[in-house]
N, C-alpha and C positions, 0 to 999 in steps of 0.2 A: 504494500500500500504506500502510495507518493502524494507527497505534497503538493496540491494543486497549486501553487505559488510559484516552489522553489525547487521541486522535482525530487527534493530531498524525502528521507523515510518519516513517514505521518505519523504521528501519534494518536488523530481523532478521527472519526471518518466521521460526516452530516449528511444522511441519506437524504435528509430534505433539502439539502443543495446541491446533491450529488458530486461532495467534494470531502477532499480530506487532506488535512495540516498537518504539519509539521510543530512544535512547540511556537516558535518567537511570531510564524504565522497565523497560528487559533488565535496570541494574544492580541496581535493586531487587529485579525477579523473581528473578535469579541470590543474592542475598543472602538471597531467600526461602526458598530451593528451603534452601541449608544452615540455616537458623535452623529448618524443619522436620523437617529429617533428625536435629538435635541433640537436638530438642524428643519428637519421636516416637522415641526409641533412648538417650532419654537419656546423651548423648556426654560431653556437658562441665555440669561445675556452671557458674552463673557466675560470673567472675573465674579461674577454675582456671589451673592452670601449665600450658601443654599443647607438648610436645615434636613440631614439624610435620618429616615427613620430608619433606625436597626435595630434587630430583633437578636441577632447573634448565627443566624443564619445563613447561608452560602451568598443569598440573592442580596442581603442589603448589606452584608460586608464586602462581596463585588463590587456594588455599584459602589459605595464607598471608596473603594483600592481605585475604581476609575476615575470619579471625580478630585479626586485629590490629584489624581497625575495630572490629569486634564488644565489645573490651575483653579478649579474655583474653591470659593471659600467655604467652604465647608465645616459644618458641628453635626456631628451625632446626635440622635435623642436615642434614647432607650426607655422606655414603658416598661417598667418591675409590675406586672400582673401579680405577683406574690404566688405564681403555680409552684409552690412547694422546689425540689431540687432542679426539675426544669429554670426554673425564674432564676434559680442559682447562677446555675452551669451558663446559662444563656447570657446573662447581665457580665461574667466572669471573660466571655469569651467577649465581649463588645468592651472593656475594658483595658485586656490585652493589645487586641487590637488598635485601638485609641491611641495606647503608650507606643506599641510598635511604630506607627506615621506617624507621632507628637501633635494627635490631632484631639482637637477638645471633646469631652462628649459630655450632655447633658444626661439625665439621670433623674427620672422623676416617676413618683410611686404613686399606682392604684389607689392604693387603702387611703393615701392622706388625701385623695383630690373628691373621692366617693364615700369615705368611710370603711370599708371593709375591703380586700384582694379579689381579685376574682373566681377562686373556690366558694367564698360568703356569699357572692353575687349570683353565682350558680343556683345554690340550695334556696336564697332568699326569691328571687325569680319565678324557680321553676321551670325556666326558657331554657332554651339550648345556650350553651355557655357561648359558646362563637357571639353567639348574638349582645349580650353584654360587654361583650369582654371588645367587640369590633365597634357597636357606639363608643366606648371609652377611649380607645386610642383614639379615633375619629376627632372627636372633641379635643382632647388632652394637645394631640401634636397639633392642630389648629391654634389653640391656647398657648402653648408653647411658642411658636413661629411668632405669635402676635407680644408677645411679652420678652420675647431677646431680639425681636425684630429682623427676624428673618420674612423676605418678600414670597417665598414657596419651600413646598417641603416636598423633597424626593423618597419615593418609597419602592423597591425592592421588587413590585410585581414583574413576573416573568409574563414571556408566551404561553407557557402552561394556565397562568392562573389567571391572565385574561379569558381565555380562550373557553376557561370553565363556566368562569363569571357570566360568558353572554349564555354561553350553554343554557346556563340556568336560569335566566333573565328568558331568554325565549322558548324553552321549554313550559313555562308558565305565564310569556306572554306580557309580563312586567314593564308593562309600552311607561312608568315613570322612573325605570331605572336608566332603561334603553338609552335614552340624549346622555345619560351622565358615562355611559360606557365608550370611555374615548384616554388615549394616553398621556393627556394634559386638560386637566380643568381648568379654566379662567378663574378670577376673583369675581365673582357677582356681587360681592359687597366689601367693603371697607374694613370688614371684621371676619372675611372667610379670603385664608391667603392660597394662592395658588399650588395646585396639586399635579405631579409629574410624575411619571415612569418609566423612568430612560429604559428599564429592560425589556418592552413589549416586544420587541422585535427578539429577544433570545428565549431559547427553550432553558426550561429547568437541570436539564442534560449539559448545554454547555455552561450556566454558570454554575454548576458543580465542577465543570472539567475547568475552567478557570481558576476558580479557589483553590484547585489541588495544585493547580499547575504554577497558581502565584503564592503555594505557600501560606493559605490564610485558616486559621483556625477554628472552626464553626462548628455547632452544636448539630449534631447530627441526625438527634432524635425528633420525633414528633411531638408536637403540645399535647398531653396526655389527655387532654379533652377533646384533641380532634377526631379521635377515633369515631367512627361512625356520622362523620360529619357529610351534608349533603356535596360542598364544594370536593371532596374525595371523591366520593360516583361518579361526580360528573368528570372527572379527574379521569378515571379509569378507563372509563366509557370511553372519552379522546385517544386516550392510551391505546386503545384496541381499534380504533380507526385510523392513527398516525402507523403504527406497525405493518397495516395493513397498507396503507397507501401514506407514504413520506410526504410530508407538507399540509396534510391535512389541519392541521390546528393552525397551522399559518394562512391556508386558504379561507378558512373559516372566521377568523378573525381579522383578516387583512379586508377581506372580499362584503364583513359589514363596515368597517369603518373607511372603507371608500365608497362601497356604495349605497347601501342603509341608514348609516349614522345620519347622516346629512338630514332624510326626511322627519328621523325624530328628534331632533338639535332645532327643530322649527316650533316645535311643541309652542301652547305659551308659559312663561317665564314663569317660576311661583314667586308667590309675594314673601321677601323674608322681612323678617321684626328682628328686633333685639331682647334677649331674653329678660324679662322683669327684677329675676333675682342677679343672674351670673353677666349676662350684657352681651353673651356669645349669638350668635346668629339662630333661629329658629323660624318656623312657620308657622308659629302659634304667640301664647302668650309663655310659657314656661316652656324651656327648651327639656329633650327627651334625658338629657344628662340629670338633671335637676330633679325631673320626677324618679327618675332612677337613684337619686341619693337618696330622697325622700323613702322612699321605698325599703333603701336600705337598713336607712336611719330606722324607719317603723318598727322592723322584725330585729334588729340587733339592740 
C-alpha cells in the first residue's frame, strides 16, 4: 500500500477517498480537511481568540493540537460533569494536554453552576442523562465564551457525529432542529456567541489515526451513561452502510447541507428573550437551565 502523495509506504488507507498516506501526509491531509471546513463556513478570522470545548477525547484534543498550530488563540474549557472516575480520567487527560502546548484551559464544574453532577441530574430527572447533561454544557460553554470573552466556541464534532445527528433529526422529521444542522452557527443575539466544527469534514476513524499518530493522550472509554444511547444506533446503522458503500456518511451529510439545508435555514427566525433570572438567551421567560436547577434544587 503507497502513499497517494509521495508514493512512499502508507500507513492509513481512506476507502472513502480511495487513497492512502503515508504519516507526514494523513497529517497534512487531516490539517487540510479543517483549514477547508474554516475557509468554506467561514469559522474563525485569522488570529481570532477561539474558546475549544474538550472533553478529553481524540476529537476535541485534535482539533485543539490543530488550532494551536494553525496560530489562533486558543483556551480550553473543560465541563467536570462529576461522572465518577470517567470525569476523572477525562479532566486528567485535558490537563496534561494543556501543560504539554503551554496552553491555558479553563475548568469549570456541573455541581457548582446547577447544584448537583450529573449522576444527581440523572436520578432527579428521570430523562435520559444525555439529555441533561447536553443542555448543561450547551449553556455553560455559551456562558463561558461570554464571560472571558471569547467571540465562538469550537467543539470537536466529527463526520460521524454529524452524520448521526441529521440521521436522527430526519428519521423523526425534526423540521426545528433541521436549519440548526449546519457546521457553523451564527450569533442571533448579543448573548449567544458563535458555534463551529472544524471537524465535519473528518470521520471518527481518522481523528483517532491523528491522535495516535501526533502522540496525544485521550481517554478512550465511553461516558458510562452512553450506553444505550439513541445517537449510538444511529451510529451503527451509518457504520453498516459506510462498510458497505465508502463515503456514505459523507454523501449523506455533504448532499443535505448543500442541498436541503438551505430550504430549512428559511424557516422563520424564533423570537429569543433574555432569561428573567440568569440573562442567558431563551425562548420563553425562564430559560430551560434555570428550570433544570430549580428542579434540582427541589429533590436534593
Amino acid at each position: 500500500m503507497k502513499c497517494r502523495k509521495c508514493g512512499g509506504a502508507a500507513v492509513l488507507e481512506l476507502r472513502r477517498h480511495n487513497a492512502a498516506f503515508c504519516e507526514p501526509d494523513f497529517l497534512e491531509f487531516f490539517r487540510n480537511q479543517v483549514r477547508e471546513a474554516i475557509r468554506k463556513y467561514r469559522m474563525l478570522a485569522p488570529g481570532e481568540r477561539v474558546l475549544v470545548a474538550v472533553s478529553g477525547g481524540k476529537d476535541s484534543l485534535a482539533l485543539w493540537d490543530v488550532l494551536i498550530d494553525e496560530g489562533y488563540q486558543t483556551t480550553g474549557l473543560y465541563l467536570d460533569l462529576g461522572i465518577f472516575d470517567y470525569s476523572v480520567e477525562s479532566k486528567a487527560r485535558c490537563e496534561a494536554f494543556a501543560a504539554r502546548r503551554a496552553a491555558p484551559l479553563i475548568v469549570s464544574r456541573v455541581a457548582d453552576a446547577i447544584g448537583a453532577p450529573v449522576p444527581v441530574i440523572k436520578n432527579v430527572t428521570r430523562r435520559p442523562p444525555c439529555s441533561g447533561c447536553g443542555l448543561s454544557k450547551r449553556y455553560l460553554m455559551n456562558r463561558a465564551a461570554l464571560e472571558h470573552g471569547f467571540p465562538v466556541v469550537a467543539t470537536g464534532h466529527n463526520l460521524d457525529d454529524e452524520a448521526a445527528t441529521l440521521f436522527g433529526s430526519v428519521m423523526h422529521w425534526q423540521t426545528d432542529a433541521l436549519p440548526r444542522q449546519s457546521p457553523a452557527l451564527a450569533s442571533t443575539h448579543p448573548k449567544l456567541v458563535r458555534r463551529v466544527k472544524p471537524l465535519y469534514r473528518l470521520s471518527e476513524r481518522e481523528t483517532a489515526a491523528f491522535a495516535f499518530l501526533r502522540r496525544i493522550d485521550y481517554i478512550v472509554e465511553e461516558c458510562p451513561f452512553a450506553k444505550g444511547a439513541t445517537s449510538i444506533q444511529h451510529k451503527q446503522i451509518l457504520d453498516r452502510m459506510e462498510d458497505a458503500s465508502p463515503g456514505a456518511k459523507h454523501n449523506f451529510l455533504f448532499g443535505f447541507l448543500e442541498k436541503a439545508q438551505p430550504a430549512f435555514a428559511r424557516a422563520e427566525p424564533v423570537a429569543l428573550n433574555e432569561c428573567a433570572r440568569c440573562g442567558q438567551v431563551t425562548t420563553g421567560t425562564l430559560c430551560a437551565f434555570c428550570k433544570l436547577a430549580d428542579q434540582v434544587k427541589r429533590a436534593t
